[in-house]
N, C-alpha and C positions, 0 to 999 in steps of 0.2 A: 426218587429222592430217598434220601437212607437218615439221614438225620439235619435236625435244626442244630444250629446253634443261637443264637440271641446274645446279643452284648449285655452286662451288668449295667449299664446305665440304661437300658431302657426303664420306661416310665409305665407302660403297658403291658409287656410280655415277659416272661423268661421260659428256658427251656430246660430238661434235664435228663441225661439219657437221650439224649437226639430226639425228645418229644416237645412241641411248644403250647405252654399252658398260660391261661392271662395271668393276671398278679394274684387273683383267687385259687389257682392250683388247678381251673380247670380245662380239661381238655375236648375239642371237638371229637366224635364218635359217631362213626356211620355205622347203622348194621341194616340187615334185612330182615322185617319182622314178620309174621304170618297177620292177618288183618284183622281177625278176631282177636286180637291182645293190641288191638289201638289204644282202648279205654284205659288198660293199665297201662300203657306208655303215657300217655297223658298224664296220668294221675299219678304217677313215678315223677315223672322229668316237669310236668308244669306247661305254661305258655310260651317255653323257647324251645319252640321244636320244628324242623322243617320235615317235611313228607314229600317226597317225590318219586320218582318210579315208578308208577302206582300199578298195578296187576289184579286182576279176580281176587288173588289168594294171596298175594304180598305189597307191601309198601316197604320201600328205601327210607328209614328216619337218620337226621341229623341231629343229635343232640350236644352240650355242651353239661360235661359233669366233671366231678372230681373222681380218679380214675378208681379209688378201693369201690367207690360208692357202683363205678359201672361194673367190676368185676363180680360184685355181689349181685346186682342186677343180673348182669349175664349169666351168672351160673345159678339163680331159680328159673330163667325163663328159657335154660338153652336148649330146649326142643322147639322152643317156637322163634328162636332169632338165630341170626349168623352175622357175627360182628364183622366188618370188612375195613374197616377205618380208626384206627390208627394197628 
């Protein structure tokens, strides 16, 4: 897939830049986090977070954010994550 588009009358979604964001602006985000920075992912992103992959030393998170909010995220914690999603 290379890009969304979303029709203007949707009610739920739009996209911009081939990216699809809800009507809040924001967009789903997978990275690979190290396990010991769970606690701060949680407490970063809240109770809408999926965890899967799970490994000794890594967990796969899915979070839903608004994108300056993840770029700043990802660049205080980027020794310990690798964004892979969007």
């Amino acid at each position: 897939m290379q890009s969304i588009n979303v029709s203007e009358g949707n009610s739920n979604y739009l996209s911009c830049g081939g990216v699809l964001f809800d009507k809040s602006k924001s967009v789903a985000v997978k990275f690979i986090a190290k396990r010991y920075i769970v606690t701060d992912v949680i407490d970063w992103f809240g109770k809408d977070i999926k965890f899967s992959d799970t490994t000794d030393d890594e967990v796969t998170v899915t979070v839903k954010v608004k994108p300056i909010a993840m770029k700043m995220w990802a660049l205080k914690y980027s020794r310990h994550i690798k964004v892979i999603f969007p």
